[in-house]
C-alpha positions, 0 to 999 in steps of 0.5 A: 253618337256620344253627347261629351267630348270626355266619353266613349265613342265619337259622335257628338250633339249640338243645338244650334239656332240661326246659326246655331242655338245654345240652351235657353238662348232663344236666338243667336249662336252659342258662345261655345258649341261642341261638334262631332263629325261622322265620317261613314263608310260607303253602302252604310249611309242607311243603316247609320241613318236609322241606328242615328235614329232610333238612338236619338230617340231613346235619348228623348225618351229618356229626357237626355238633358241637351238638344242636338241637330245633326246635319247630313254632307251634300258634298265633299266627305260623305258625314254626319256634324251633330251640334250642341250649344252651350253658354260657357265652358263650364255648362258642358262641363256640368252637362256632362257630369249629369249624363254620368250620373244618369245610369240609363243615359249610360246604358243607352250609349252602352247599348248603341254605341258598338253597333256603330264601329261597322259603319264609321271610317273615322269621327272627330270631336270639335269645340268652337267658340263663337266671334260675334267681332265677326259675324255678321247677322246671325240668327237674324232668322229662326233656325228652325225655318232653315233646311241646309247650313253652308259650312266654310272651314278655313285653316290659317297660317301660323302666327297670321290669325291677325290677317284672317280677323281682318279680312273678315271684319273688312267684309262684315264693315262692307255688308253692314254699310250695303246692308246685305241680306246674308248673315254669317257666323264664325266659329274660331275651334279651340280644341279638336283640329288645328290652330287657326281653324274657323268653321263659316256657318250660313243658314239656309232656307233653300239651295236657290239662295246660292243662286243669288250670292253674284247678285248680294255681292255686286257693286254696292258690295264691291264699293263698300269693301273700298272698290278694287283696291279693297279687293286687292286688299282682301285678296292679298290678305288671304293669300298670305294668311291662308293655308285651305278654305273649303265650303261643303253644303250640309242638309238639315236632319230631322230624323237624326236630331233631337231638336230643341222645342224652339225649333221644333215650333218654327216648322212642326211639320218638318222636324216632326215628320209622320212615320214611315208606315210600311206598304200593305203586303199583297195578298197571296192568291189562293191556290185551287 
């Protein structure tokens, strides 16, 4: 895991709250957060958790200066996302020159960071810019009381980012007149993946809300979206502006996280889980 885009290996961190968290901001997405995506190979799921792990921990031991929440893929590509938020720009950026400036951060990566090339079959660094003109009730709920983020990325034609944008405040104006429980935030990524990607974040308390979505979405939904022509409307927008969209459910890892105190308050129990203690060995029968 590497904290920076500017460094290193691949891994990143990133603090998210009910949709993604940034230094000191109680609630609400980040305006920028930085994502690092981990992609493991087959029969290294368990060595990469613990090698995650025990880094995570030495960087809170050594009071590494971001909080980061990795999530674990439930489906699609079998990887790790570690997520930080930030304020700006410019907060990465003097972030990064404090880790550089730290000789035991550095000795730490230096120390865990060859250990992961047996285990990645690929990692890729991501920064996303937050469009609140999008979303729709993010961080209406802490962060800390969720377990999974849904995670829609959607890659857009060239030239018809205008089309997604449209679509997407057409189905924001129709949640906010039906008043729907379901918020969502929308990352536009800036540097790291193609143009006109955006990245759905929906944050979860459990999987049986995916039970629920014909329900949210019925008819007073389907009215406020303007009935069958605003479907059609819709529907003939992501047709022309839209190349893939792809949704994956992500769990929530604690164990892998260096989670931020406001996290950590919400649900102690969960983010801050006992330590595995090892099974007593049998005793070995005497021999006569």
């Amino acid at each position: 895991m590497t904290p920076r885009l500017t460094v290193v290996a691949v891994a990143l961190v990133f603090g998210v709250p009910a949709v993604l968290p940034a230094q000191d901001v109680p609630m609400g997405p980040p305006a920028i957060v930085q994502i690092g995506r981990e992609f493991v190979k087959p029969g290294k799921w368990a060595a990469h958790t613990k090698l995650e792990t025990e880094w995570g921990q030495a960087l809170a031991a050594a009071k590494f200066p971001v909080n980061f929440l990795a999530i674990s893929s439930m489906t699609g590509a079998s990887e790790v996302w570690f997520l930080s938020g930030f304020a700006s720009m410019a907060e990465l950026e003097k972030t990064n020159q404090t880790i550089d400036a730290n000789p035991a951060l550095g000795a730490i990566f230096n120390r865990f960071s060859p250990q992961e090339s047996d285990m990645l079959q690929d990692s890729r660094g991501m920064i996303a810019r937050f469009r609140d003109d999008l979303s729709y009730l993010p961080g209406k709920e802490a962060l800390g009381t969720m377990r999974y983020f849904s995670i829609t990325r959607t890659q857009v034609r060239p030239g018809h980012n205008s089309d997604f944008e449209d679509a997407r405040k057409q189905i924001k104006a129709a949640h906010l007149k039906a008043s729907l429980p379901d918020g969502f935030a929308i990352f536009q990524v800036t540097a790291g993946a193609p143009a006109g990607t955006f990245l759905t974040f929906v944050a979860r308390k459990s999987l049986a809300e995916l039970d629920q979505g014909a329900q949210i979405h019925g008819a007073a939904y389907v009215a406020a979206l303007g009935g069958d022509s605003g479907q059609k409307k819709l529907a003939a927008l992501a047709s022309s502006g839209t190349i893939t969209a792809e949704t994956n459910e992500f769990a929530f890892s604690p164990a892998m996280s260096f989670a931020a105190k406001d996290l950590v308050d919400a649900d102690p129990t969960f983010w801050k889980p006992k330590p595995m203690v090892a099974a007593p060995k049998k005793a070995e029968p005497k021999k006569p």
